[in-house]
C-alpha positions in Angstrom: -17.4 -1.4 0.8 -14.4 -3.5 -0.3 -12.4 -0.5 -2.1 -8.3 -0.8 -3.7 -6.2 2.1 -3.2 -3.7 2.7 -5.7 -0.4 5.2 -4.5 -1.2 4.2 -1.1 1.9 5.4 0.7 1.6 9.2 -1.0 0.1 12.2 0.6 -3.5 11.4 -0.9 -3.5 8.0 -1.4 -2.7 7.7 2.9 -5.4 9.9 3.7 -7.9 7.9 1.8 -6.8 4.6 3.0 -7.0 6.1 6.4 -10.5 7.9 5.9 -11.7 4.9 4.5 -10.4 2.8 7.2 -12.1 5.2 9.6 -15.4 4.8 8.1 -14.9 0.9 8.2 -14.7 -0.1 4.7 -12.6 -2.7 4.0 -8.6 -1.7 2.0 -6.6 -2.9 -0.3 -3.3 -1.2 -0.3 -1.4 -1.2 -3.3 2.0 -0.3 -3.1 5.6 -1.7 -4.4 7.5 -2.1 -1.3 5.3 -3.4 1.5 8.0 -3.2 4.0 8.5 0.1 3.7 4.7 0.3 3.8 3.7 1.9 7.4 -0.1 1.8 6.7 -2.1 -0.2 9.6 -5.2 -0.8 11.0 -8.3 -3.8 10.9 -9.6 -4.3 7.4 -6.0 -3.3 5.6 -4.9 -5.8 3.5 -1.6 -4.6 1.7 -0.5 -6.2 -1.3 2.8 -5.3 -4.0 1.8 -4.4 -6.9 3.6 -4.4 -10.7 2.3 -0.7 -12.2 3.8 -2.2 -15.6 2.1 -5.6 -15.5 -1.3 -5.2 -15.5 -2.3 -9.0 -15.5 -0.1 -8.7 -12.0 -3.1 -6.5 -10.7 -6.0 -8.4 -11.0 -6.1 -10.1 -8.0 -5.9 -6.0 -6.3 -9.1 -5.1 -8.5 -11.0 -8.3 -8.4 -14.3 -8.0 -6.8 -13.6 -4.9 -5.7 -17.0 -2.0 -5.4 -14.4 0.8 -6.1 -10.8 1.7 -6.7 -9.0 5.0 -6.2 -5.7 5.7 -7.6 -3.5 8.8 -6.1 -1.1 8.2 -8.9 0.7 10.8 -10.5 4.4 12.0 -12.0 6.8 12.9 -8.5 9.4 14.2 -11.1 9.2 16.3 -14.3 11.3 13.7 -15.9 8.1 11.0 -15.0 5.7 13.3 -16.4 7.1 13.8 -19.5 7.6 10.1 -19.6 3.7 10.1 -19.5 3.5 8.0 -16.2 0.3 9.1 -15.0 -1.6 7.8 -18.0 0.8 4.8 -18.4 -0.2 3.5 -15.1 -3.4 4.3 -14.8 -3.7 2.0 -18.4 -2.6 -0.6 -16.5 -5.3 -0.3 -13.8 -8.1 -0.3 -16.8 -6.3 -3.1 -18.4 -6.5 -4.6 -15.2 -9.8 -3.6 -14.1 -11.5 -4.4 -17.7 -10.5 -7.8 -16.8 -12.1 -8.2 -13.7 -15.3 -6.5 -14.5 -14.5 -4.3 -12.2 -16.2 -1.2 -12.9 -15.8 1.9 -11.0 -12.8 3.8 -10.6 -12.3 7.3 -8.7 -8.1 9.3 -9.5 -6.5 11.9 -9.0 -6.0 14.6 -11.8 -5.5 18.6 -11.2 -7.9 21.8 -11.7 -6.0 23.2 -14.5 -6.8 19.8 -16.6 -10.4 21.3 -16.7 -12.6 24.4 -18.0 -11.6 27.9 -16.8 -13.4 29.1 -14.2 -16.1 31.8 -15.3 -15.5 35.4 -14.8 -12.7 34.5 -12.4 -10.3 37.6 -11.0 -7.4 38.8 -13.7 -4.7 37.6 -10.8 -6.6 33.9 -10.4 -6.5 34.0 -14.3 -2.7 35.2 -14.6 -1.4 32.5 -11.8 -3.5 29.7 -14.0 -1.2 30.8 -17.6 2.2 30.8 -15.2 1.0 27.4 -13.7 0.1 25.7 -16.9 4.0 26.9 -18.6 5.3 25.9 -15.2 4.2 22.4 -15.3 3.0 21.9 -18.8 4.6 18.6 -18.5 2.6 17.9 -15.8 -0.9 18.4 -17.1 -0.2 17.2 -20.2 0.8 13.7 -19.0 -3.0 14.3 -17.0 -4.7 15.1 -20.1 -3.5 11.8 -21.5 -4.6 10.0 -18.7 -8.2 11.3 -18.8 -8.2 10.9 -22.1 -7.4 7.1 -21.7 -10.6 6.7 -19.2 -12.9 8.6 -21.5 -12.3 6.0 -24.0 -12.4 2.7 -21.6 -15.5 1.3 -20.6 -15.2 2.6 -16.7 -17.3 4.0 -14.7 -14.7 6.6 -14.0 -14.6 9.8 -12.2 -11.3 11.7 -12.1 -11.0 14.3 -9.1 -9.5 17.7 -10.4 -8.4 19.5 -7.1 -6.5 22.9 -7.1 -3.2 24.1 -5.5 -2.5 21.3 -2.8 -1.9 21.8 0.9 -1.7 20.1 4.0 -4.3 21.4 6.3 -6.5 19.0 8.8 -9.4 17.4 7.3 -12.2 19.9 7.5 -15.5 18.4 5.1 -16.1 22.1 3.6 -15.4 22.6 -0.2 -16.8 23.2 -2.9 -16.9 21.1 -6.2 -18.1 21.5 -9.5 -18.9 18.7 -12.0 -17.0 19.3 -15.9 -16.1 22.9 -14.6 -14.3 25.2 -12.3 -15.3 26.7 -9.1 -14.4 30.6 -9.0 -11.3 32.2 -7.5 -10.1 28.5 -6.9 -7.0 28.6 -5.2 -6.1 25.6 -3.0 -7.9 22.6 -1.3 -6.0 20.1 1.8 -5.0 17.2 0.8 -7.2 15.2 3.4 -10.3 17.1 1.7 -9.4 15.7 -1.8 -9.3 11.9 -0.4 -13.0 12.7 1.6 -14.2 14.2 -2.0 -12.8 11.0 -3.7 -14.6 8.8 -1.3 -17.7 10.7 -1.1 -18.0 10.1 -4.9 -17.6 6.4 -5.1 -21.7 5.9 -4.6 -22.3 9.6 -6.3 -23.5 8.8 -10.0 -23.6 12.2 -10.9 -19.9 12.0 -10.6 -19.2 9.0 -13.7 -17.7 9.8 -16.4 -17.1 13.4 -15.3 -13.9 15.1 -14.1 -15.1 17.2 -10.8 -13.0 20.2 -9.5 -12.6 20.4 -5.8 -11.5 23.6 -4.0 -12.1 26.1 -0.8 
């Protein structure tokens, strides 16, 4: 497939231009400093990319099968600013455009339905997370909120508590809910979830938890 990656050079946008690589599809890289881009390999194009202009992204979304976007807030300060959802607008702006139709990001499991009949301690650690980084999930909410209402074929991948663990292939998801006692997921499983949705149309228009 021809597939755009958007937040490249973070810690699941890498891992899915490098699965994707591995599994020979061709990559476009989106990122705003290609020299400080260390991405490589046959089939990688890289390009820059404006996040605020969205007429400057066309050309990245233009007769493209998919794009995934690993965007999100680094910073409180960006997620109150509502970062997540601003950029991702600009990749439906951009996308619309094009005709360009299916698009796979990032979200977080809290964004979604409580898990049924999970544990009191899973449920307690869910309240603390969602004051911890209500900014956070609210800038998330706004963003799924923006694809809901666009004309996408969208699909935005909910995982859990990220860590960095080896790509394994095991996890579980569940589509518009929660799996129980969800507690973390590797980051290299979240890009291989993203990319094993592109072709999945059980997937569109749905957020999809991922988790061990």
């Amino acid at each position: 497939m021809k597939l755009t990656v958007f937040g490249a050079t973070g810690r699941i946008g890498r891992q899915v231009v490098q699965q994707a690589l591995a599994a020979e599809h061709q990559v476009t890289a989106v990122v705003r400093d290609p020299a400080r881009c260390t991405l490589s390999g046959p089939g990688l194009e890289i390009l820059r990319g404006d996040l605020s202009d969205p007429e400057s992204l066309r050309p990245a979304v233009a007769g493209r099968d998919a794009v995934l976007s690993g965007l999100g807030a680094n910073k409180r300060a960006d997620a109150a600013a509502g970062i997540a959802a601003r950029l991702t607008r600009s990749i439906v702006t951009a996308m619309d455009a094009e005709g360009t139709r299916r698009l796979l990001v990032v979200s977080a499991g809290p964004v979604g339905p409580d898990a049924p009949d999970d544990p009191f301690l899973d449920r307690l650690t869910l309240t603390l997370v969602n004051v911890f980084f209500k900014d956070v999930y609210a800038d998330l909410r706004r963003m799924e909120s923006e694809l809901a209402s666009s004309a996408l074929d969208w699909t935005s991948v909910r995982p859990v508590r990220l860590v960095d663990k080896p790509l394994t292939g095991t996890y579980r998801k569940a589509i518009a809910g929660t799996p129980r006692s969800a507690r973390s997921i590797g980051r290299a499983d979240v890009a291989h979830a993203m990319l094993s949705m592109i072709d999945d149309a059980a997937t569109v228009k749905q957020g999809v938890c991922v988790a061990y």
